[in-house]
DOLO-498074 format. One line per 2 residues: number of its first residue (from 1); their letters; for each residue x negated, y negated, z of C-alpha. Coordinates in nm, 3 decimals. Example, Ala and Ser with C-alpha at 12.3 -4.5 7.8 and 13.67 -1.06 7.14 Angstrom:
2
1) AS) -1.230 0.450 0.780 | -1.367 0.106 0.714
//
This chain:
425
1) XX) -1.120 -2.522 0.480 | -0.860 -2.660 0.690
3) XX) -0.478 -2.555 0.617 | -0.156 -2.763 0.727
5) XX) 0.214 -2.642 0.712 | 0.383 -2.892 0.583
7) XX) 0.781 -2.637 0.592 | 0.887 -2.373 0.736
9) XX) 1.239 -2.236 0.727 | 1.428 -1.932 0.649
11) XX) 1.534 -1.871 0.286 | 1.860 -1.712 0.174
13) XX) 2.035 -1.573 -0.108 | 2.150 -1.894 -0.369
15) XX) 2.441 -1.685 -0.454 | 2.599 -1.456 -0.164
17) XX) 2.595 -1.116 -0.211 | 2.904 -0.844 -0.214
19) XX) 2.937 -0.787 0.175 | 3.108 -0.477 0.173
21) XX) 2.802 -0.289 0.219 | 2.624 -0.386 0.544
23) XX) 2.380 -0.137 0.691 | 2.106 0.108 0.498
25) XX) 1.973 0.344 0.667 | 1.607 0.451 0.724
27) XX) 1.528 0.763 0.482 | 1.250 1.020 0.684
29) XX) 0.987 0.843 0.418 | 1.089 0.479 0.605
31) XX) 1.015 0.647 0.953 | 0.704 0.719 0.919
33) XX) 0.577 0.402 0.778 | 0.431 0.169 0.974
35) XX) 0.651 -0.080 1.104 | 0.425 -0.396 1.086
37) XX) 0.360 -0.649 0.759 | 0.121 -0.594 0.467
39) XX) 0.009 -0.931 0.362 | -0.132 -0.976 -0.010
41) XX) -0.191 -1.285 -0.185 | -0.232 -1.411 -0.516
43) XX) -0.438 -1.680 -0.642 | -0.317 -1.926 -0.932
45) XX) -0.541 -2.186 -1.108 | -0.317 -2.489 -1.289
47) XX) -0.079 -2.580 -1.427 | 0.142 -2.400 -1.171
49) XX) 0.496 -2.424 -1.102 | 0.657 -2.689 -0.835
51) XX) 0.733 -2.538 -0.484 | 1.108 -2.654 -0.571
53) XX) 1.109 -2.397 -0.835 | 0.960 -2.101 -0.694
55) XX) 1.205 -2.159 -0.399 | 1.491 -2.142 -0.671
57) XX) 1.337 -1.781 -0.807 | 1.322 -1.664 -0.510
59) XX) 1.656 -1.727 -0.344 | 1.777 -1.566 -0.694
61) XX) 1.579 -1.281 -0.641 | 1.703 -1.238 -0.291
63) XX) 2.022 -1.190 -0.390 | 1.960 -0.886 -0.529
65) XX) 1.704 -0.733 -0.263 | 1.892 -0.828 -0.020
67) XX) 1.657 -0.567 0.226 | 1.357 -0.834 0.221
69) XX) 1.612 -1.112 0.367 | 1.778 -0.855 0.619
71) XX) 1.641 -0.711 0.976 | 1.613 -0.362 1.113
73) XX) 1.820 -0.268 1.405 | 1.991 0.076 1.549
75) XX) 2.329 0.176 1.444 | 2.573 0.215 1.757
77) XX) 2.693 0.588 1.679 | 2.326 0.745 1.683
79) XX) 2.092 0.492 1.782 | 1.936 0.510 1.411
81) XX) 1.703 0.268 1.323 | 1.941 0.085 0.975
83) XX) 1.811 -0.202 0.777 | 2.087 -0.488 0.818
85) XX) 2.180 -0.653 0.527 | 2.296 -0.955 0.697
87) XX) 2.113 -1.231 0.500 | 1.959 -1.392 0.780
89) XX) 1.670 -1.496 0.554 | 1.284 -1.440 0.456
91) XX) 1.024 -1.685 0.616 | 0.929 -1.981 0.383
93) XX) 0.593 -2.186 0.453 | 0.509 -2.438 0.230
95) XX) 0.135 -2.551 0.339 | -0.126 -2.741 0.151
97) XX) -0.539 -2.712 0.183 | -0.793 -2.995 0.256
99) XX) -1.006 -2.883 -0.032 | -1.010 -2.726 -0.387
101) XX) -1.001 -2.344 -0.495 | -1.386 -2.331 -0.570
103) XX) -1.497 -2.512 -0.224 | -1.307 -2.273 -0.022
105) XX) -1.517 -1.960 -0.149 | -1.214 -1.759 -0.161
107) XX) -1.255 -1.637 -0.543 | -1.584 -1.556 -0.421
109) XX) -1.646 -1.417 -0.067 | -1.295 -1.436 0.135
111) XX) -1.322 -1.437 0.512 | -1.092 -1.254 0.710
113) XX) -1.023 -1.605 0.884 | -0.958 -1.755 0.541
115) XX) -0.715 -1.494 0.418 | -0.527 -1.484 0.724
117) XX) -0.413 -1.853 0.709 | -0.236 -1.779 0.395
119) XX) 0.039 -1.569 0.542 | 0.318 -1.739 0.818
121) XX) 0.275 -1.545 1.180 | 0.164 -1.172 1.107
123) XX) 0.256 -1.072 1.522 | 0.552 -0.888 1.477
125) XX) 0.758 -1.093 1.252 | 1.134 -1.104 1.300
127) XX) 1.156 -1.124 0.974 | 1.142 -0.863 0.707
129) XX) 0.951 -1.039 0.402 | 0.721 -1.339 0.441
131) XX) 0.648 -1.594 0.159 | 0.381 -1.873 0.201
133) XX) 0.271 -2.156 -0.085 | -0.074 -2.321 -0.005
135) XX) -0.173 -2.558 -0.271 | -0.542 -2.698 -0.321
137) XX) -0.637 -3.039 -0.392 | -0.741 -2.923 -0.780
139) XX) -0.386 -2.834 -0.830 | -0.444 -2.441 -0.764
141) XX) -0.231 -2.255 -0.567 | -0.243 -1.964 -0.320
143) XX) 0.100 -1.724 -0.290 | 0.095 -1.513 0.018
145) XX) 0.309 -1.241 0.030 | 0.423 -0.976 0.365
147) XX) 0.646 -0.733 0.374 | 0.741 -0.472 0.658
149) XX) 0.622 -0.155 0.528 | 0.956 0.037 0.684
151) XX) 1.183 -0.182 0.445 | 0.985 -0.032 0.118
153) XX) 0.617 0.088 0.012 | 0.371 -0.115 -0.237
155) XX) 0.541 0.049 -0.539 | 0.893 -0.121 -0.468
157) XX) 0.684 -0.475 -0.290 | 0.565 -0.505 -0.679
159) XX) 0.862 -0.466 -0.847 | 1.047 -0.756 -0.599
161) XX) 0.724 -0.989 -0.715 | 0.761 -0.900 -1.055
163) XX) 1.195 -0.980 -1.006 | 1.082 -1.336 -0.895
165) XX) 0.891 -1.434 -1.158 | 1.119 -1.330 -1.399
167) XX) 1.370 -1.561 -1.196 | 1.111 -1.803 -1.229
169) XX) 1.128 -1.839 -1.553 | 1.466 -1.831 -1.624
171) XX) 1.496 -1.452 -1.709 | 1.754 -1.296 -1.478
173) XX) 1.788 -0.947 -1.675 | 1.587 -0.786 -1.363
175) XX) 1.438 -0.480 -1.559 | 1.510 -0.249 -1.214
177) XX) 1.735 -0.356 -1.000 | 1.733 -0.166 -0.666
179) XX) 1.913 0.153 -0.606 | 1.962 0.259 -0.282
181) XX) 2.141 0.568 -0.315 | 1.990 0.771 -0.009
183) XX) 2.149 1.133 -0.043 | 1.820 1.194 -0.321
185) XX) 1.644 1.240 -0.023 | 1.903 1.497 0.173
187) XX) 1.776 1.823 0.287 | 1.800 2.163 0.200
189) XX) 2.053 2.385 0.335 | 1.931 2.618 0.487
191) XX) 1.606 2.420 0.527 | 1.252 2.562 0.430
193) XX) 0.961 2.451 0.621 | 0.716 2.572 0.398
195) XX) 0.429 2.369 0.491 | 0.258 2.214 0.795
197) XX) 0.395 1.895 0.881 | 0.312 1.877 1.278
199) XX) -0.017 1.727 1.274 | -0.046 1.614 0.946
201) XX) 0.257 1.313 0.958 | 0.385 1.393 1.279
203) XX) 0.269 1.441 1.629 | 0.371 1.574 1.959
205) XX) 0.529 1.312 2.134 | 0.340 1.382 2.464
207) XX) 0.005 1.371 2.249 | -0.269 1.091 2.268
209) XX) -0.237 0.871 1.990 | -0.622 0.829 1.933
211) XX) -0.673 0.466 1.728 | -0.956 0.230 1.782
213) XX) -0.859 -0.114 1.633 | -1.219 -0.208 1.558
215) XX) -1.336 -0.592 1.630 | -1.437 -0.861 1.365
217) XX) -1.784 -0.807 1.527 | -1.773 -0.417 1.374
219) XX) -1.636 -0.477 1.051 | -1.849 -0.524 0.706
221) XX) -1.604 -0.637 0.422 | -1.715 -0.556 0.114
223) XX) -1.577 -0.634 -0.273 | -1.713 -0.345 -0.505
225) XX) -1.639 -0.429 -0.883 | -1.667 -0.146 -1.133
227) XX) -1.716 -0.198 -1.485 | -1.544 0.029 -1.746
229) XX) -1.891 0.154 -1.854 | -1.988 0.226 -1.515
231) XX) -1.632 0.430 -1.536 | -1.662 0.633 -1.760
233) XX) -2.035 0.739 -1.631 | -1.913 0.828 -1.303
235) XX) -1.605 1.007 -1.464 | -1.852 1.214 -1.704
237) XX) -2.098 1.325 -1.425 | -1.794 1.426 -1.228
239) XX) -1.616 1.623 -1.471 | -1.964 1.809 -1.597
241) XX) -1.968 1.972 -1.219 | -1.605 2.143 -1.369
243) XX) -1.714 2.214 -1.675 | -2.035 2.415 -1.523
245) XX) -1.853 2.567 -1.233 | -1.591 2.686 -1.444
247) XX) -1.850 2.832 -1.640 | -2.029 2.978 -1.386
249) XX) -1.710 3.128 -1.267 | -1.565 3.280 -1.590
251) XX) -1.282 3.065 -1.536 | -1.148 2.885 -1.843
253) XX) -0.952 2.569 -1.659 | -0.692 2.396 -1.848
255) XX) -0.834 2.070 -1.726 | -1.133 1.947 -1.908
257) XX) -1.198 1.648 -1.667 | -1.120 1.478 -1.371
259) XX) -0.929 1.159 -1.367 | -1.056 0.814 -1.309
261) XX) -0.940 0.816 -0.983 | -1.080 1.117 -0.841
263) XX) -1.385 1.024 -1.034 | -1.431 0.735 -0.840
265) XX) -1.312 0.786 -0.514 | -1.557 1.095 -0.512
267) XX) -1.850 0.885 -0.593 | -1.713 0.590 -0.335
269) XX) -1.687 0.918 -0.057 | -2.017 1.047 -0.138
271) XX) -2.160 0.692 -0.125 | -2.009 0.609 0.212
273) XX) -2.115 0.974 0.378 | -2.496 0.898 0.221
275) XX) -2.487 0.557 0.372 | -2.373 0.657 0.727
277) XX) -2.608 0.991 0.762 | -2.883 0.739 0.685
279) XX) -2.826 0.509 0.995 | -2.900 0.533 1.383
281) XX) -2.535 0.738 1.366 | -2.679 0.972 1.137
283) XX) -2.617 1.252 1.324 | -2.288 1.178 1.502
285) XX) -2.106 1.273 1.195 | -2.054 1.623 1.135
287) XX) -1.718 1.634 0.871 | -1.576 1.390 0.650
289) XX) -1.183 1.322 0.544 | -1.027 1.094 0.352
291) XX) -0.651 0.957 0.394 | -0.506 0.922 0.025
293) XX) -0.137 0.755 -0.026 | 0.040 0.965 -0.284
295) XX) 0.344 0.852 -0.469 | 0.617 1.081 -0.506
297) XX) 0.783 0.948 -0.731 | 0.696 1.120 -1.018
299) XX) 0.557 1.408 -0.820 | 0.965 1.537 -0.696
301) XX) 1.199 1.694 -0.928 | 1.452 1.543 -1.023
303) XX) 1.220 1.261 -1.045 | 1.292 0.950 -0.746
305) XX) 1.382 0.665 -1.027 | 1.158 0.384 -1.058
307) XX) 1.436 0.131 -0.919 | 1.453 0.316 -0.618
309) XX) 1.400 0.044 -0.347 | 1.205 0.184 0.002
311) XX) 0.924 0.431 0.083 | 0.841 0.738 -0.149
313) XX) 0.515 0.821 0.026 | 0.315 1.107 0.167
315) XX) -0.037 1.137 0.265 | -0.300 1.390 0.113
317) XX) -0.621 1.468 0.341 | -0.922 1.605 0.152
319) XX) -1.180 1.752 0.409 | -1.555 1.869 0.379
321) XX) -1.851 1.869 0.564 | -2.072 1.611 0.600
323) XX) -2.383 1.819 0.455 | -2.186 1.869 0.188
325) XX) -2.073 1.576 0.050 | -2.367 1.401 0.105
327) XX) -2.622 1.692 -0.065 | -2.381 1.800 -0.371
329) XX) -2.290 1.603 -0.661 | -1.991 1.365 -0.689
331) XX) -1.808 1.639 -0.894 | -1.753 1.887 -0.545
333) XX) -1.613 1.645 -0.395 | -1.396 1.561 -0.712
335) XX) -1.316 1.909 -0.680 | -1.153 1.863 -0.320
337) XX) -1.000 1.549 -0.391 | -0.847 1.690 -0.726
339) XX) -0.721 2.032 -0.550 | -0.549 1.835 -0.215
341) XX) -0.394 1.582 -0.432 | -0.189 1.843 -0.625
343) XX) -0.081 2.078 -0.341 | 0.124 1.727 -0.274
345) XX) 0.408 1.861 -0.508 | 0.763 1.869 -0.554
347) XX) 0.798 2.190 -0.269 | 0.588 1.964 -0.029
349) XX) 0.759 1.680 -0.028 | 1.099 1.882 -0.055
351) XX) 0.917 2.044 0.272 | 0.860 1.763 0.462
353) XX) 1.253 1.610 0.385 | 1.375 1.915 0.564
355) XX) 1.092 1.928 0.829 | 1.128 1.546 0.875
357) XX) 1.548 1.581 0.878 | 1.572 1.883 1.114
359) XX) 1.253 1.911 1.366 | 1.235 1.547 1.413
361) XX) 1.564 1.503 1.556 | 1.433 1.746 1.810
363) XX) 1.308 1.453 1.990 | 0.935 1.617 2.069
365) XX) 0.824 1.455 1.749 | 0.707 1.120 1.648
367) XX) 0.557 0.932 1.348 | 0.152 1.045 1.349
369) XX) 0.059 0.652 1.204 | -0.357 0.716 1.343
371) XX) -0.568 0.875 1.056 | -0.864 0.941 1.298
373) XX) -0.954 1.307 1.304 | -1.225 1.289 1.569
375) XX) -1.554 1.070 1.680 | -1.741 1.290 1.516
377) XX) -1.505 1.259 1.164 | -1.594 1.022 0.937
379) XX) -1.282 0.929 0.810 | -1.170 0.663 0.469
381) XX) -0.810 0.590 0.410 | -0.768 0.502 0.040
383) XX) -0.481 0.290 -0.059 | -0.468 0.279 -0.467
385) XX) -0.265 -0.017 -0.615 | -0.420 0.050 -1.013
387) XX) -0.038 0.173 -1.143 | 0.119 -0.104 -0.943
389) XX) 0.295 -0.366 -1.192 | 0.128 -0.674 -0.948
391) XX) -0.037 -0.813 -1.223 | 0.264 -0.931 -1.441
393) XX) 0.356 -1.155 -1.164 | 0.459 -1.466 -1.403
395) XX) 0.600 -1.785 -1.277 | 0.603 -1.931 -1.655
397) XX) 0.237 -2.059 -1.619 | 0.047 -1.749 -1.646
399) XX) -0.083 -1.480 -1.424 | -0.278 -1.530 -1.164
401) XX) -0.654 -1.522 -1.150 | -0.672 -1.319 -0.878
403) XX) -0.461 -1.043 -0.664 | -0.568 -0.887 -0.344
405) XX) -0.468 -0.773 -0.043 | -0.574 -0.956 0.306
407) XX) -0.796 -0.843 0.557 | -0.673 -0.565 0.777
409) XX) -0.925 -0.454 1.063 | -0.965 -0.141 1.041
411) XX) -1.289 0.064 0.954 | -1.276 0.267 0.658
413) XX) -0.986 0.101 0.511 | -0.998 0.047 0.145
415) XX) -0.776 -0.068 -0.098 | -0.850 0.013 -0.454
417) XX) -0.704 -0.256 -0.722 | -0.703 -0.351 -1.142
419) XX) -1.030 -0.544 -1.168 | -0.912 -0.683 -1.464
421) XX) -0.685 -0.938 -1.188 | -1.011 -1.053 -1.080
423) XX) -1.105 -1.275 -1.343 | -1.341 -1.518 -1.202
425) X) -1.481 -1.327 -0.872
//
């Protein structure tokens, strides 16, 4: 498959914007995200819209997110890295394929090359959102989408996406439109550090920063599809190791289950540990941990709104044992997933706001953006997109066939998504 741009230019808002507002400033969620694009694509089979169109929706859109057509730069008082809503545009690549959908494999077994050359430049964009339109010879067509994870997370990304198709098709009544109101996140006064936050999203600014970009050579993609069936087993043996340890315990838990999630991404943990104590490596492993993005959204009182616009994310970071995991059933390490998932409440994330707002401006603390505990760690970071709205992206022709996000080289990365997008993988 062989791709040629055909356009390239910089898109900006059809209608301009109220300027009276110029600069937003980086909340202490923003800081610690990683200041580099996350490309996803979607996949669209015909009849799909013109490129003339989608360029319409999406300078519509712009006007309102004005963030994705900004750039980040420091504030002169402090030095503060601010977003700068100065409407200098989001890349826009219009780029065609010398083949159809089905002979480029990508519904079927996607190449890291291949998913790549459906996003503009990923080095460092200047740029805060990239969009790129790559249309087959069968009439199908490929949207590749980047954003710079400082500007917002994956929770605010799909609700942008979801804006421009509704501009797409006519329907400008944007069910969220953005709030930016950053004081939700002010701390405390006096401030209560009332958990560890030094080592878990920060680090000491003098410390190693221990990441190993692994090479294409050392990486093994794989696509895991599980059915609904398949579920609901995994679910049920899960939640029977509650059931009999509560029992075993006199303890009579509220919670009759675990959820879907933890279900699965015990039996994906378990799987993985069993897999790699099994090879040459077998014994260089000695613990486990697993990096899990948690949305805290819902999880902070008052509540963050949903049209909130930027990062609302924290990190939980169940540990265990090798031995463990691998020799106990799925439902332990349900357990441990289930039990570090919920100490990520409303007082931890209030904790880390006033840790974040008051120690960090220290200046012996930096963003901690490595989730490698040791060599001898085996370590998973989990990145869940199932409650994302990505799926009722809509130009007026349908949604697309498939949704996914593009390779990222690092080992142990993965991404869990709605397998109901992937219709025809």
């Amino acid at each position: 498959m062989n791709i040629q741009v055909e356009t390239s230019k910089l898109l900006k808002p059809i209608v301009q914007p109220n300027l009276s507002r110029t600069t937003i400033h980086l909340t202490v969620f923003d800081s610690i995200s990683e200041d580099a694009h996350i490309p996803i694509i979607y996949v669209y089979r015909p009849p799909t819209p013109s490129n003339a169109a989608l360029e319409h929706g999406l300078r519509e859109v712009l006007s309102c997110y004005r963030e994705l057509g900004g750039r980040l730069g420091t504030e002169d008082v402090k030095g503060e890295r601010v977003i700068l809503l100065n409407d200098e545009g989001l890349m826009f690549v219009e780029a065609y394929a010398d083949c159809t959908l089905d002979e480029s494999q990508l519904l079927i077994n996607p190449s890291e090359e291949h998913l790549l050359s459906f996003h503009p430049c990923m080095d460092s964009p200047t740029a805060l959102a990239q969009v790129q339109l790559t249309r087959f010879t069968c009439g199908s067509l490929v949207v590749g989408f980047s954003m710079n994870h400082m500007v917002c997370d994956g929770f605010s990304a799909s609700q942008f996406l979801v804006a421009w198709g509704l501009a797409c098709r006519g329907t400008m009544s944007i069910p969220t439109s953005p709030l930016r109101d950053r004081t939700i996140f002010a701390p405390r006064n006096p401030p209560r550090f009332e958990f560890e936050h030094n080592g878990i999203e920060f680090r000491n600014k003098n410390e190693d920063c221990k990441f190993t970009e692994a090479t294409e050579e050392m990486i093994i993609m794989q696509k895991l599809h599980f059915t609904l069936e398949m579920l609901d087993e995994i679910k049920s043996k899960a939640s029977l190791y509650l059931v009999d340890h509560d029992a075993a315990n006199n303890n009579n838990s509220p919670k009759s289950s675990y959820s879907m999630f933890e279900s699965l991404m015990a039996y994906v943990w378990r799987s993985v540990a069993r897999a790699c104590s099994s090879g040459d490596d077998g014994s260089r492993y000695k613990r486990t941990c697993m990096r899990i993005a948690v949305n805290g959204r819902r999880r902070m009182r008052p509540a963050v709104p949903d049209e909130y616009f930027g990062n609302v994310v924290l990190w939980a970071y169940p540990r265990a044992g090798m031995k463990e995991i691998v020799s106990k059933p799925i439902g332990y390490a349900a357990k441990i997933i289930h039990e570090t998932i919920a100490k990520m409440n409303d007082e931890y994330f209030k904790s880390f706001i006033d840790f974040a707002s008051c120690r960090v401006d220290e200046g012996d603390l930096v963003p901690k953006m490595n989730f490698t505990d040791s060599d001898t760690c085996l370590n998973l970071n989990i990145d869940s997109w199932l409650k994302f709205p990505f799926s009722d992206m809509d130009f007026g022709e349908g949604k697309p066939v498939m949704f996914m996000p593009s390779c990222r080289i690092w080992g142990g990365q993965i991404y869990v998504v709605p397998s109901t997008l992937v219709m025809e993988a």
